[in-house]
N, C-alpha and C positions, 0 to 999 in steps of 0.2 A: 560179669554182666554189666555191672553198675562202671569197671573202665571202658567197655565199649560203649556206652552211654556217651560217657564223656569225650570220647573222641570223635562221636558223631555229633554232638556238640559242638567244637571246636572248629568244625571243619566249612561251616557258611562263614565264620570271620573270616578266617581266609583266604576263603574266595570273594571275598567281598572286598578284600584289600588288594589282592591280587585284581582287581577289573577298576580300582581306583586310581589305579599308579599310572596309566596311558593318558589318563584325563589330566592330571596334574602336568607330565611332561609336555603334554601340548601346549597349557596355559602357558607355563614359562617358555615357550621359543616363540609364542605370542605377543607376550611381554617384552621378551629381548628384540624382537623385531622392531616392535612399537618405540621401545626407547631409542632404539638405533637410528629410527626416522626422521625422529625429533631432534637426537642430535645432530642429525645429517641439516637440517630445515635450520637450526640452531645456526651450526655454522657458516651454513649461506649466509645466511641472513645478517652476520656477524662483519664477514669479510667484506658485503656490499655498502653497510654502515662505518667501516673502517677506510673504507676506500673512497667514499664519499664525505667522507669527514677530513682524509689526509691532502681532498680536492680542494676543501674549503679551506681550509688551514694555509694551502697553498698561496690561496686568492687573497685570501688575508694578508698574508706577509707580503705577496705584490703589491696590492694597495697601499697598506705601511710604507714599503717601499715607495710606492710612488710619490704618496702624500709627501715621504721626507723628502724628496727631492724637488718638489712643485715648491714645500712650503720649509725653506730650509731651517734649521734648529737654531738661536742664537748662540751665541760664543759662547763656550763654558765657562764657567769662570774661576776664577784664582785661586778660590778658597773651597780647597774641598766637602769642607763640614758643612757647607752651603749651596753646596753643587744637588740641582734636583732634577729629575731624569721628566723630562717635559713629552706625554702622547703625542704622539701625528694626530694631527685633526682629521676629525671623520671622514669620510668621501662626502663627497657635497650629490646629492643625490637629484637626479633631471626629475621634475615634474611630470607626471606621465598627464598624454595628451588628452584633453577633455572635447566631447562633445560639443557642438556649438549649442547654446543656451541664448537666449534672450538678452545676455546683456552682453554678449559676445558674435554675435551673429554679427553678419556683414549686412549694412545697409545697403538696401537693391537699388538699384539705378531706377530713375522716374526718367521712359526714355520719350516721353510724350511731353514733358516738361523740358526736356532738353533740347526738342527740335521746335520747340513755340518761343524757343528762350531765343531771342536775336544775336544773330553770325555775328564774326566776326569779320567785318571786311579786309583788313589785314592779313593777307594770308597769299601762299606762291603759288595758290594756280594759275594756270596757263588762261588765256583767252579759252581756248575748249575745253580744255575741266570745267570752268567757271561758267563757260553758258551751256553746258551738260547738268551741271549739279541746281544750275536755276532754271531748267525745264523742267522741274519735280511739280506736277499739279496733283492735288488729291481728289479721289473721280467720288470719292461721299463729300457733299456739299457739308454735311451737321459734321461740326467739332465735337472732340470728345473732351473738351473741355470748357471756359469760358475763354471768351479770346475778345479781345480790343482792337477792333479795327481802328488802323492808324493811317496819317495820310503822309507820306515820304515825300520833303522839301529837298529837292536836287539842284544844284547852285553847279554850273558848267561854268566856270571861269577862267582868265585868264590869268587872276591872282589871286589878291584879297576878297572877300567877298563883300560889296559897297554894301555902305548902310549897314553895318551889320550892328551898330548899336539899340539902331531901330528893330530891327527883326529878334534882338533879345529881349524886347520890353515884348514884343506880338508871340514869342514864345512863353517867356516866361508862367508859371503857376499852371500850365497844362501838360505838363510831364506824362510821360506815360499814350499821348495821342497823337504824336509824331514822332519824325524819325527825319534827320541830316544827314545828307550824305557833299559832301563838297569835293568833284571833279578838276582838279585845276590841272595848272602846267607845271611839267617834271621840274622844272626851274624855281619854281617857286616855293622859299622856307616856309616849312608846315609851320614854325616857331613863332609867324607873326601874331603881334596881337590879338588883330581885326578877327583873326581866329581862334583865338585861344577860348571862346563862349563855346563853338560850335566844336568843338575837341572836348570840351568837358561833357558838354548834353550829349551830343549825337556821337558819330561816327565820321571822321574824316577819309573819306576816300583819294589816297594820289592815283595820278594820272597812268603809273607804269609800275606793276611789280617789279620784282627782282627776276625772275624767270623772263620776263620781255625786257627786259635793261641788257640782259647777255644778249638779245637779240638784233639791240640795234636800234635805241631811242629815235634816231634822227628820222626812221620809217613808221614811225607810231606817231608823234607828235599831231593835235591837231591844228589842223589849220584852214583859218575862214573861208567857208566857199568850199573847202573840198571834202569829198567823200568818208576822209578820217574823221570828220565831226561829228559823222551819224553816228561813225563805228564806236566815236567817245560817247554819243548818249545810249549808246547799245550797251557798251561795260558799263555804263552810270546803272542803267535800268536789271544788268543783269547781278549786280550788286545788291538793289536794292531788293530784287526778288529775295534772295537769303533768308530774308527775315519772313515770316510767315504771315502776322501780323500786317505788314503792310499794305492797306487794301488800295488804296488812291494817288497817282503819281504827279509831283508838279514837277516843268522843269522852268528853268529862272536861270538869270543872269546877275541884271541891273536893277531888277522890278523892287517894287517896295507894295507892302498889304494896303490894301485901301481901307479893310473891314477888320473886327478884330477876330481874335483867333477863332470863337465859338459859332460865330456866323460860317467864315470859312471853310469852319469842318463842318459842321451841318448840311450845310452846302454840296460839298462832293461826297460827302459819304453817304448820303439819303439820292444821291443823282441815281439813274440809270443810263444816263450815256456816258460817253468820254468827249472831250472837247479839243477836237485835231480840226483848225481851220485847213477849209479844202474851198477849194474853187478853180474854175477853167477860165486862161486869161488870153484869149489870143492877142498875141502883140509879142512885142520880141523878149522881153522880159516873163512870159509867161509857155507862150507854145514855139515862142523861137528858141529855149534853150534845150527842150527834143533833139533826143540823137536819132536818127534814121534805124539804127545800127539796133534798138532796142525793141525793132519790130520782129516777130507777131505776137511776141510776150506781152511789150507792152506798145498800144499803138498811142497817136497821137492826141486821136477822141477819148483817149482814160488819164492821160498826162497832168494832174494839177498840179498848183502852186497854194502856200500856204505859209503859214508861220513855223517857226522853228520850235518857239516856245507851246509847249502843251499841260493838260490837264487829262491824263488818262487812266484807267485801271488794272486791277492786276491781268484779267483777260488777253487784254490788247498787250500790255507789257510782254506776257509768256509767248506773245501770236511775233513781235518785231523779233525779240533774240532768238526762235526757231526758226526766222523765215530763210529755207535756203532756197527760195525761186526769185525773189525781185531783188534782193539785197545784190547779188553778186552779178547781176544784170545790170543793178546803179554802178558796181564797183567798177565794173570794165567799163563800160559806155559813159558814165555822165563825171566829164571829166572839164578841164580849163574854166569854161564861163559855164558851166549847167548848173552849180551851186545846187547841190544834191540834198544839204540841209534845207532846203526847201522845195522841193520837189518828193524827198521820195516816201515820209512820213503821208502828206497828203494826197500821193498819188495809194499808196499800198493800201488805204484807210477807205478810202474810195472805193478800189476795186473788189475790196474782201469783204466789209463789216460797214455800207453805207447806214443801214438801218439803226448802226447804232453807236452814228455817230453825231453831236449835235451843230457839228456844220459852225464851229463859232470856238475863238477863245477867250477866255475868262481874264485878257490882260488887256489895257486900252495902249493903244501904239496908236502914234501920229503920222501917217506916212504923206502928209497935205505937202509936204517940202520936197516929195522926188528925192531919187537918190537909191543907193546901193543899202540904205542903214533907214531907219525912222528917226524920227526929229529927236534931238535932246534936249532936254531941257535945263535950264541954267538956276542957279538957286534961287534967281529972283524973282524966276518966272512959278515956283513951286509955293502957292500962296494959299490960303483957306480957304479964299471964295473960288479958288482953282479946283481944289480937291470934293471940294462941296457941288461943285459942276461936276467933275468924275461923278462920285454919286451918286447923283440926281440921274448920269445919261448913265450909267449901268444899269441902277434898277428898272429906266424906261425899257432901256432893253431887254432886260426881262419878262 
């Protein structure tokens, strides 16, 4: 009784060990899976490090390489117990590129300062670049900056500019409120003296680019009495536009200031007219030099006569080098004795812009002696109580 006991006893170990043994075998093929993973992850991971390590190693010894070849090793020397084995110097390594910052930025263009800043007359445009690029008017009256109006002294000569030691004392100490431009003849050395003032202040203008030299000087040239004299104060005037600044234009020859400089600019720059002598002169020298041929453009009752020399502004300046209806009317028709440099300023001034013009110019000419020219005067005859009479009948005429 007491062995059946016992064996009924014995009999829940057993099955208790017998339902444990499934559990254990699972675990371990759990396990051996799990390690097997890891080794699997191991040796990826192994070979990608090895291969990227046998890449750099590669790169390295290239570099070596190259270094010893860029930077080659000195001679060995003699003595072996003193022989020492010298590294390739590093790779020199590029900067890598930075951001622009404040002390590397690029300074902007001031393009507002650039086009107030005065041209350079110097330069190969053609006759039509040049009076295209000075038909530029601005249609807002207000600067977007301060600006200095300046009054352009234009010297149309045949050479040196006379007096010109005088006209440095009437310039002088007012820098900055005029502007030189000297027109002369292709012949004539910019290197003279007489000029050397008006090349340091201003700007010396010649007669003929390079672009109209290939052209054919002998056809440009001007000459007294003909129609190329206008077209010479038409480049003078389209030059002088460039500058922006420029509000008032003289033109001159031989003339010399009566007044000093402060008078003078006060004077034109406070004007509102321009001063283009015009007048109708019948007699042969005034409506006998009418071409028939310039009829119904221009007739005979709008034909004036007038001085060559003027006092005008920037207006009337832009209004002569645009004009393409009277100019090319003077060119064809007023031709041998019609002397065009006086005719076609005073006639074009007349017909366009009477109101605003003052009928008078600002220079005293003697014409009591007849003739083709006004009187000249000799040095003896240029005296104090001479100029003190100028003077006196200027202001009356005022």
């Amino acid at each position: 009784m007491k062995k059946n006991m016992a064996e009924r006893s014995q009999i829940p170990t057993a099955t208790t060990k017998l339902s444990n043994s499934p559990i254990q075998f699972y675990d371990i093929i759990f396990y051996i899976l799990l390690f097997s993973l890891g080794l699997v992850i191991g040796i990826t991971l192994s070979f990608f490090y090895l291969k990227d390590a046998s890449m750099d190693f590669q790169l390295n010894q290239l570099s070596d390489f190259r270094a010893s070849v860029c930077h080659p090793l000195s001679p060995p020397s003699t003595n072996v117990t003193a022989a020492v084995i010298r590294p390739a110097p590093p790779m020199t390594q590029h900067p890598k590129p930075s951001w622009p910052t404040k002390k590397n930025k690029r300074k902007r263009r001031d393009y507002i300062i650039e086009l107030f800043r005065p041209a350079m007359t110097r330069h190969n445009m053609t006759d039509e670049e040049l009076f295209w690029r000075a038909s530029f008017v601005p249609k807002i009256k207000k600067f977007p900056i301060k600006r200095t109006p300046k009054v352009a002294f234009m010297f149309l000569t045949r050479g040196k500019v006379l007096l010109a030691p005088l006209w440095e004392k009437f310039f002088r100490g007012h820098e900055g409120f005029y502007s030189i431009y000297v027109h002369s003849d292709p012949s004539f050395g910019e290197t003279m003296p007489s000029l050397q003032f008006f090349m340091n202040v201003g700007f010396l203008v010649r007669f003929l680019n390079q672009n109209e030299m290939k052209k054919g000087p002998e056809n440009l040239i001007a000459r007294w009495g003909e129609m190329n004299m206008v077209e010479a104060e038409r480049r003078l005037l389209a030059n002088v536009l460039l500058d922006i600044s420029n509000e008032r234009f003289v033109l001159s020859e031989s003339c010399i200031p009566l007044f000093n400089f402060s008078i003078v600019y006060d004077y034109l720059i406070n004007s509102t007219k321009f001063f283009v002598e015009s007048y109708d002169l019948p007699n042969p020298v005034g409506r006998g030099r009418y071409k028939v041929a310039m009829a119904p453009l221009i007739t005979i009752e709008q034909w004036r006569k007038g001085s060559q020399w003027f006092q005008i502004d920037r207006f009337l300046c832009v209004e002569v080098i645009t004009d393409r209806t009277y100019f090319p009317i003077f060119w064809q028709h007023c031709k041998n004795d019609c002397y065009g440099d006086e005719h076609y300023l005073p006639t074009f001034v007349d017909m366009k812009f009477p109101d605003r013009n003052a009928y008078k110019m600002l220079m005293y000419v003697d014409w009591s002696k007849g003739g083709p020219h006004p009187s000249r005067l000799d040095r003896e005859e240029v005296t104090e109580e001479f100029l003190k009479k100028l003077h006196s009948a200027i202001i009356m005429k005022e």
